[in-house]
mmCIF file of the C-alpha atoms, coordinates in Angstrom:
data_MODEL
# 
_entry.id   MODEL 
# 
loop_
_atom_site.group_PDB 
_atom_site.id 
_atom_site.type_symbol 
_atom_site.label_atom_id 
_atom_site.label_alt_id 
_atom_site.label_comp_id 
_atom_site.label_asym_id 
_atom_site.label_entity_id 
_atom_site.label_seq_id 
_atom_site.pdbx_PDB_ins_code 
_atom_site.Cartn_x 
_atom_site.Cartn_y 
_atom_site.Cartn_z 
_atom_site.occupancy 
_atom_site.B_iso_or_equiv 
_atom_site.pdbx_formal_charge 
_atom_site.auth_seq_id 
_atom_site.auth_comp_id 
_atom_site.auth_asym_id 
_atom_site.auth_atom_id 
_atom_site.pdbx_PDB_model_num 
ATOM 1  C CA . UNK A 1 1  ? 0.000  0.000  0.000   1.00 0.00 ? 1  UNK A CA 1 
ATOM 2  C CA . UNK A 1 2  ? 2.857  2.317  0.740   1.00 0.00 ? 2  UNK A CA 1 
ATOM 3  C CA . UNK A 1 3  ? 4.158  2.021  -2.290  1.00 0.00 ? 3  UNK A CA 1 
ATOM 4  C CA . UNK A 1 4  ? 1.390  2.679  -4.172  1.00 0.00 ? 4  UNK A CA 1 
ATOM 5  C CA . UNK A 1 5  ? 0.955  5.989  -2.164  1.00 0.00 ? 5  UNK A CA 1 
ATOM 6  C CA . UNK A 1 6  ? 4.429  6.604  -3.250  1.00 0.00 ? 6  UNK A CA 1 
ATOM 7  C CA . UNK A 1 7  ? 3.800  6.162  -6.833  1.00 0.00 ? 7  UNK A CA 1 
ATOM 8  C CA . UNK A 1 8  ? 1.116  8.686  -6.559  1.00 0.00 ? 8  UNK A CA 1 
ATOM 9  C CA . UNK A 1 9  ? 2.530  11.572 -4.967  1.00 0.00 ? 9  UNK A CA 1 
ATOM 10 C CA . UNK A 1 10 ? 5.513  10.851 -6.944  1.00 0.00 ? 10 UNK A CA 1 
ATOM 11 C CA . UNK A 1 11 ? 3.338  11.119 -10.218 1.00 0.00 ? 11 UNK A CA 1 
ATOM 12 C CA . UNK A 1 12 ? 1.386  13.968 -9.086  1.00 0.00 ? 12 UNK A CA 1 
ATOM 13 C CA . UNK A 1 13 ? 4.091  15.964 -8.032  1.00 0.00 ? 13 UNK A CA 1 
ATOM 14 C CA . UNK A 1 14 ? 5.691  15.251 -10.940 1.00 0.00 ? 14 UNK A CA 1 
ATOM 15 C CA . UNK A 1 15 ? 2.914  16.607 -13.224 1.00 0.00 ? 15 UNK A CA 1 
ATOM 16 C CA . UNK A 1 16 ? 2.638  19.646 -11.272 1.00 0.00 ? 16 UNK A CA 1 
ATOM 17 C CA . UNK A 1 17 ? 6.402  20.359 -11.067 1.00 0.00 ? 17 UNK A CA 1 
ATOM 18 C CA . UNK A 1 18 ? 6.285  20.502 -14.969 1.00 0.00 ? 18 UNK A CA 1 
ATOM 19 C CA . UNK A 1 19 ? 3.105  22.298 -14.721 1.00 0.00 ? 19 UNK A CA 1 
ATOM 20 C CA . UNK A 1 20 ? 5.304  24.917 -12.918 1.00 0.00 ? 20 UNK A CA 1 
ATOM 21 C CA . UNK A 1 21 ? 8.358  24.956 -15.189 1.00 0.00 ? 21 UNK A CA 1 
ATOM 22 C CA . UNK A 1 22 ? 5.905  25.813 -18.257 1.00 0.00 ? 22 UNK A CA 1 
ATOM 23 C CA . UNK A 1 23 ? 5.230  28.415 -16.130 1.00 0.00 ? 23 UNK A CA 1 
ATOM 24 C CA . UNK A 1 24 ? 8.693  29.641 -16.589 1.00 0.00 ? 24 UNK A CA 1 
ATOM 25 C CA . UNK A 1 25 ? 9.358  29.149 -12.330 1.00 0.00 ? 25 UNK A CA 1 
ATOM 26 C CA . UNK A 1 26 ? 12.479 27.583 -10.947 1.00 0.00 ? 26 UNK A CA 1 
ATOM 27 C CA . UNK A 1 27 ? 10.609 25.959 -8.283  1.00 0.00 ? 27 UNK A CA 1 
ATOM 28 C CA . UNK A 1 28 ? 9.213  23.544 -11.032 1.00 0.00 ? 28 UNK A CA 1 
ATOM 29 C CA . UNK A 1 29 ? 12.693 22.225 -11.115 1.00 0.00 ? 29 UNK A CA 1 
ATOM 30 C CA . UNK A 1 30 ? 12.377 21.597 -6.980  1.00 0.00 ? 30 UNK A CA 1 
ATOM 31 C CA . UNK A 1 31 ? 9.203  20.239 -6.846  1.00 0.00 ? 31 UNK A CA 1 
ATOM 32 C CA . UNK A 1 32 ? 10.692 17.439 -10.027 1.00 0.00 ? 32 UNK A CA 1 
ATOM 33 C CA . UNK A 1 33 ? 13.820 16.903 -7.597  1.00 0.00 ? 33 UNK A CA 1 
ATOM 34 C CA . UNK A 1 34 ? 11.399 15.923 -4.637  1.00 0.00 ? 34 UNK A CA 1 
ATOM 35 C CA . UNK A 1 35 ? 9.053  13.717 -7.103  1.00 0.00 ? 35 UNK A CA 1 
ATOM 36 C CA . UNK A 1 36 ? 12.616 12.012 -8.402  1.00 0.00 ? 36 UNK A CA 1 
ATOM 37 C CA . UNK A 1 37 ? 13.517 11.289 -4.694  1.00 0.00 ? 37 UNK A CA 1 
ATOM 38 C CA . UNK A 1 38 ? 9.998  9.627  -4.337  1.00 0.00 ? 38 UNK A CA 1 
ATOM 39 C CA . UNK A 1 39 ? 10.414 7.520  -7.222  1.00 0.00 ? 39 UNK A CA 1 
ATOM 40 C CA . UNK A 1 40 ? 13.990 6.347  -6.067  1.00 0.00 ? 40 UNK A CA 1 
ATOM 41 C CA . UNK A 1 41 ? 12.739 5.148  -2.686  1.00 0.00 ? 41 UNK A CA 1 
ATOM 42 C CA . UNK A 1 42 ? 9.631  3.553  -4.509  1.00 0.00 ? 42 UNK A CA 1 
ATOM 43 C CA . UNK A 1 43 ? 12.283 1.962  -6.929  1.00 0.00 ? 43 UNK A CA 1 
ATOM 44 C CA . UNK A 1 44 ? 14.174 0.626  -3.797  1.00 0.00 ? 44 UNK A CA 1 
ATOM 45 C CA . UNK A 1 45 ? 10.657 -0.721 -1.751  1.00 0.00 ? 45 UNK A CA 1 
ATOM 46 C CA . UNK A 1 46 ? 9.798  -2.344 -5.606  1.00 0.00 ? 46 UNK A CA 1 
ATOM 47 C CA . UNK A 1 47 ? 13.399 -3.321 -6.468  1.00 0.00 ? 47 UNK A CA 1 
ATOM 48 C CA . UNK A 1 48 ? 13.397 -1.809 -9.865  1.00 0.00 ? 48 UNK A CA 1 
ATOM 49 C CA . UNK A 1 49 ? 17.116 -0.541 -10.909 1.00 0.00 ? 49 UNK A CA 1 
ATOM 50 C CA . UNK A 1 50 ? 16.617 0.759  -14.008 1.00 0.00 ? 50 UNK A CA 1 
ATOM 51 C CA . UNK A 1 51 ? 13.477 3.477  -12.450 1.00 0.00 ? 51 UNK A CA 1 
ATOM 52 C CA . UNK A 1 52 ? 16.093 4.155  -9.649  1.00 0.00 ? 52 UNK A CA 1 
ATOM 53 C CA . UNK A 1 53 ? 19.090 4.875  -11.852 1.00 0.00 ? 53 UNK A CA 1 
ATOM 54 C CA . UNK A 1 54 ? 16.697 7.255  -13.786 1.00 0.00 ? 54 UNK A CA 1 
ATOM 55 C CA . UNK A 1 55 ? 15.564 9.209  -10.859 1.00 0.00 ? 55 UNK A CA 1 
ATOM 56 C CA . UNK A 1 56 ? 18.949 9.514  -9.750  1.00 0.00 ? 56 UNK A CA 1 
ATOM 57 C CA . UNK A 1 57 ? 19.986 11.349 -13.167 1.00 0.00 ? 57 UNK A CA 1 
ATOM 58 C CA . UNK A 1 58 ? 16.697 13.186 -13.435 1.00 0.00 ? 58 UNK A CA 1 
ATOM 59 C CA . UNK A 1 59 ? 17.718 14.797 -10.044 1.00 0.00 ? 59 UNK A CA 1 
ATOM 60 C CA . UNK A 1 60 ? 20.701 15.576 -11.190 1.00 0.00 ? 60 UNK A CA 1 
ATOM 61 C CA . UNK A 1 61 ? 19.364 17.124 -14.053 1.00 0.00 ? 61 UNK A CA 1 
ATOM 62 C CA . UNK A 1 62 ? 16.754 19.225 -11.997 1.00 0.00 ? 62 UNK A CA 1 
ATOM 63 C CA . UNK A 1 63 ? 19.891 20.802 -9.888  1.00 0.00 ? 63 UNK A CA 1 
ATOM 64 C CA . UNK A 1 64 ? 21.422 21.749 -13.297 1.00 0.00 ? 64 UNK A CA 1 
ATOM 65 C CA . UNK A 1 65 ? 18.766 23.266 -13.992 1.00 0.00 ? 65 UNK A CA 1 
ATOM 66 C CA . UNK A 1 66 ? 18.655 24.964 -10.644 1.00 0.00 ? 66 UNK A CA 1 
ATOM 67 C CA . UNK A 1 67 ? 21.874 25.717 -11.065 1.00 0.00 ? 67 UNK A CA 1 
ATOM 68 C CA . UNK A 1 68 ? 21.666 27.506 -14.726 1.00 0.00 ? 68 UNK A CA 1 
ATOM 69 C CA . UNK A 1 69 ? 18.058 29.341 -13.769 1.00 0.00 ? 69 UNK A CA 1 
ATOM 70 C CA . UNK A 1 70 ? 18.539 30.446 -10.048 1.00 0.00 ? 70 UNK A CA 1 
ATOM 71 C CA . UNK A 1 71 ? 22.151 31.235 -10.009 1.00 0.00 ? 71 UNK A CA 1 
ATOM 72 C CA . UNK A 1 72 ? 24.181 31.412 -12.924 1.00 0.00 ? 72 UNK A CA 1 
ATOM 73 C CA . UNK A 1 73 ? 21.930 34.080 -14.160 1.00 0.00 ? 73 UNK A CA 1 
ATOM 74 C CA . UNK A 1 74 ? 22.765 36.585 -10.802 1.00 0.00 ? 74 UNK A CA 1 
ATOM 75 C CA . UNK A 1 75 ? 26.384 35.578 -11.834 1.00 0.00 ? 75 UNK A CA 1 
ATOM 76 C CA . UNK A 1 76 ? 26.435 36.434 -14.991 1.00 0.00 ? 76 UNK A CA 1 
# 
Protein backbone atom coordinates (compact mmCIF):
# COMPACT_ATOMS: atom_id res chain seq x y z
CA UNK A 1 0.00 0.00 0.00
CA UNK A 2 2.86 2.32 0.74
CA UNK A 3 4.16 2.02 -2.29
CA UNK A 4 1.39 2.68 -4.17
CA UNK A 5 0.95 5.99 -2.16
CA UNK A 6 4.43 6.60 -3.25
CA UNK A 7 3.80 6.16 -6.83
CA UNK A 8 1.12 8.69 -6.56
CA UNK A 9 2.53 11.57 -4.97
CA UNK A 10 5.51 10.85 -6.94
CA UNK A 11 3.34 11.12 -10.22
CA UNK A 12 1.39 13.97 -9.09
CA UNK A 13 4.09 15.96 -8.03
CA UNK A 14 5.69 15.25 -10.94
CA UNK A 15 2.91 16.61 -13.22
CA UNK A 16 2.64 19.65 -11.27
CA UNK A 17 6.40 20.36 -11.07
CA UNK A 18 6.28 20.50 -14.97
CA UNK A 19 3.11 22.30 -14.72
CA UNK A 20 5.30 24.92 -12.92
CA UNK A 21 8.36 24.96 -15.19
CA UNK A 22 5.90 25.81 -18.26
CA UNK A 23 5.23 28.42 -16.13
CA UNK A 24 8.69 29.64 -16.59
CA UNK A 25 9.36 29.15 -12.33
CA UNK A 26 12.48 27.58 -10.95
CA UNK A 27 10.61 25.96 -8.28
CA UNK A 28 9.21 23.54 -11.03
CA UNK A 29 12.69 22.22 -11.12
CA UNK A 30 12.38 21.60 -6.98
CA UNK A 31 9.20 20.24 -6.85
CA UNK A 32 10.69 17.44 -10.03
CA UNK A 33 13.82 16.90 -7.60
CA UNK A 34 11.40 15.92 -4.64
CA UNK A 35 9.05 13.72 -7.10
CA UNK A 36 12.62 12.01 -8.40
CA UNK A 37 13.52 11.29 -4.69
CA UNK A 38 10.00 9.63 -4.34
CA UNK A 39 10.41 7.52 -7.22
CA UNK A 40 13.99 6.35 -6.07
CA UNK A 41 12.74 5.15 -2.69
CA UNK A 42 9.63 3.55 -4.51
CA UNK A 43 12.28 1.96 -6.93
CA UNK A 44 14.17 0.63 -3.80
CA UNK A 45 10.66 -0.72 -1.75
CA UNK A 46 9.80 -2.34 -5.61
CA UNK A 47 13.40 -3.32 -6.47
CA UNK A 48 13.40 -1.81 -9.87
CA UNK A 49 17.12 -0.54 -10.91
CA UNK A 50 16.62 0.76 -14.01
CA UNK A 51 13.48 3.48 -12.45
CA UNK A 52 16.09 4.16 -9.65
CA UNK A 53 19.09 4.88 -11.85
CA UNK A 54 16.70 7.25 -13.79
CA UNK A 55 15.56 9.21 -10.86
CA UNK A 56 18.95 9.51 -9.75
CA UNK A 57 19.99 11.35 -13.17
CA UNK A 58 16.70 13.19 -13.44
CA UNK A 59 17.72 14.80 -10.04
CA UNK A 60 20.70 15.58 -11.19
CA UNK A 61 19.36 17.12 -14.05
CA UNK A 62 16.75 19.22 -12.00
CA UNK A 63 19.89 20.80 -9.89
CA UNK A 64 21.42 21.75 -13.30
CA UNK A 65 18.77 23.27 -13.99
CA UNK A 66 18.66 24.96 -10.64
CA UNK A 67 21.87 25.72 -11.07
CA UNK A 68 21.67 27.51 -14.73
CA UNK A 69 18.06 29.34 -13.77
CA UNK A 70 18.54 30.45 -10.05
CA UNK A 71 22.15 31.24 -10.01
CA UNK A 72 24.18 31.41 -12.92
CA UNK A 73 21.93 34.08 -14.16
CA UNK A 74 22.77 36.58 -10.80
CA UNK A 75 26.38 35.58 -11.83
CA UNK A 76 26.44 36.43 -14.99
Amino acid sequence: MISQVLGWIGTSLFVYGVWVLGDKKVAGFYINAIANLLYAYHSIIMRNHPLYWLSIFLIIINLRGIYLWQFKEKNS
